[in-house]
C-alpha positions, 0 to 999 in steps of 0.5 A: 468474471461477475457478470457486468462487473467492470475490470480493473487493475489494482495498485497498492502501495506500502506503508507498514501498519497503514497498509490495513486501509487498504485492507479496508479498501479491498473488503469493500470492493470484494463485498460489494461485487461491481468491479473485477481484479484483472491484474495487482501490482503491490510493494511491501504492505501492499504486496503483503494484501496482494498476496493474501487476496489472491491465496484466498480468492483462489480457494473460495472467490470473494468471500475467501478473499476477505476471509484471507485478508481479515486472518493475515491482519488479525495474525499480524496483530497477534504476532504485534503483542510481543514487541516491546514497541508499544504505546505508553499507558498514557497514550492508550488512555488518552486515544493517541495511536502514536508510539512516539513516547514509547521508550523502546521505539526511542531506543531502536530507532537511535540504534538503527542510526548508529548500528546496522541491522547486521550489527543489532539482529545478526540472526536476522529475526523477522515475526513478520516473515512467520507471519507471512509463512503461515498464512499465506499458501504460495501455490495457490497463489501461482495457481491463481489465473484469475487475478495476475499478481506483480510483487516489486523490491530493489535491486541492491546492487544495481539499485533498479525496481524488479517486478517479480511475476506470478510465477516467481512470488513466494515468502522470500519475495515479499519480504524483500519487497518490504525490506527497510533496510535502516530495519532488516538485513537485505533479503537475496533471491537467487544470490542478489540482495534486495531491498523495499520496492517502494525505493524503485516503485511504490507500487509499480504500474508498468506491468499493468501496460504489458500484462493485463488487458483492462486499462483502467487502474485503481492506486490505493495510495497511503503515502501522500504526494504532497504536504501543505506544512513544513517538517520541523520535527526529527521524526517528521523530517526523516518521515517526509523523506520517506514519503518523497523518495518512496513516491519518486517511482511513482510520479515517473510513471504519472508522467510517462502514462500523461506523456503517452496519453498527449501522444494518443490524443494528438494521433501520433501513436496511431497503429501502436501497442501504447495503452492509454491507461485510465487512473482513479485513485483511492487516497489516506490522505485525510486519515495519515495526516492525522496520524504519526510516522510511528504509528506504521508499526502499531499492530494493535488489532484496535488500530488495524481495525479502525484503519480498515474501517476507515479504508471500508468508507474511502472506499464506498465513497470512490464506488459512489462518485466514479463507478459511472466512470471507469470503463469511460475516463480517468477520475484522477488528473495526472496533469495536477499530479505532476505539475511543479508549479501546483501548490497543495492547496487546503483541502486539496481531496475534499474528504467523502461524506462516508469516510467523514462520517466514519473519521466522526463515529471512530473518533469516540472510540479511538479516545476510548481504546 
């Protein structure tokens, strides 16, 4: 452990392409050096810089934890330019992310309402799962006792979250843990099929109450909990449906850690194991709002890095208004987050003064690309 540096668990959640914000966020934290990974829990996207982290900080600490990170990305982005999902020319020129317009992400996303992935892609081809393969070293990663990883995916057949443990992770894990199953065929372990764990926890917290000895907890959140405008769209309905039921899990485990920490407080878990768990947050709230659905399966390089540049600044802007904080009190209040009678308001997370700086400096040349 870095010597005064405060630990903390990491929590990641999914979200395709969008999962480079918080390949952004980790850079930052890994470069700047005031805070230690104790423990990761990550589903899809999540699980995906979770494991390459970890592959990474095993070989070469903190500098080969960002190297590791920066080369899964960059393949993803490699393996991204033979999809015939892509932005029209229209688009690139006016600096729209979208793929909305894309003739082939109209045509797969009509097919994938109709037909099964067992029906359109019976060899069960994924270039994601090469990517992953040759990128990621497995044993290092179960060799990695500095950092313990959790990767979660959805029992099919039961329909309950499993976390797998450090010791269980491999290719096959991970890509069940970002199995869409509208997308890819469900991915078996051991005979059991399983889909994306953001159905079951998005990203699961629970392993952090069992497994690791620090109690406070970072969640990088990409999918926001709320909305302040009514889907009206096709494409924005079936998003927003998306976000709700992947947070579900999510917001269960708010509230059990709220519950908890009321039962602490009142003295009536004295003499127990219950932690009180500290939770701060880092949010994309102010740069997905700006951005569509479609754009979670964008892997342009130029998109990725402006994500991650993004994710550098949200996460700079976190060090410098809660640092002070962690070790002492939560920076995220569950009681707002739970609460069915909050409205979202506008804005509800003011936006950082880095991360307005950087959405401002990026937007000329997003307009460019």
């Amino acid at each position: 452990m870095t010597k005064q540096a405060k630990p903390v668990n990491l929590a990641l959640q999914g979200g395709g392409s969008h999962g480079a914000f918080t390949w952004g966020v980790l850079d930052a934290l890994l470069e700047d050096g005031r805070l230690d990974i104790d423990s990761i829990s990550g589903t899809s996207a999540g699980a995906m810089n979770a494991v390459a982290l970890v592959d990474g900080w095993e070989r070469d600490g903190r500098d080969g934890a960002r190297a590791a990170l920066h080369d899964f990305w960059h393949a993803v982005s490699k393996t991204g330019r033979f999809s015939p999902v892509q932005r029209t020319p229209l688009d690139a020129m006016w600096g729209n992310w979208s793929l909305e317009f894309s003739p082939a992400y109209r045509g797969l996303d009509l097919l994938s309402r109709v037909f099964s992935p067992y029906d359109l892609n019976p060899l069960d081809i994924n270039p994601l799962r090469d990517v992953v393969e040759k990128q990621i070293d497995f044993d290092r990663v179960h060799h990695c006792k500095a950092i313990k990883t959790f990767v979660s995916a959805t029992n099919v057949l039961t329909g309950k979250v499993r976390v797998f443990r450090p010791d269980e992770l491999s290719c096959d894990v991970v890509m069940a843990s970002a199995c869409l199953p509208t997308i890819f065929r469900a991915v078996e372990i051991d005979g059991v099929p399983y889909w994306d764990g953001g159905f079951g926890g998005n990203p699961a917290l629970f392993p952090f109450f069992y497994a690791a000895e620090t109690q406070d907890c970072l969640l990088v959140q990409i999918n926001p909990i709320e909305t302040t405008k009514t889907p009206r769209t096709a494409f924005e309905i079936q998003d927003r449906m998306n976000e709700i039921t992947f947070n579900a899990g999510l917001l269960r485990e708010f509230r059990a850690i709220e519950f908890v920490r009321r039962l602490k407080a009142d003295g009536r878990l004295n003499g127990t194991d219950y932690k009180t768990i500290r939770m701060h947050r880092i949010a994309a709230d102010a740069v997905v709002e700006e951005l569509s659905a479609s754009t979670k399966v964008n892997a342009e390089w130029s998109f990725l890095q402006y994500l991650k540049e993004l994710g550098r600044a949200a996460a700079a802007d976190f060090l410098e208004q809660h640092f002070e904080a962690i070790g002492e009190r939560p920076t995220l209040d569950l009681t707002e987050e739970i609460s069915p009678h909050i409205l979202p308001q506008e804005p509800k997370k003011p936006v950082g003064r880095r991360m307005r700086a950087a959405m401002e400096r990026l937007r000329p040349r997003k307009q460019a690309s």
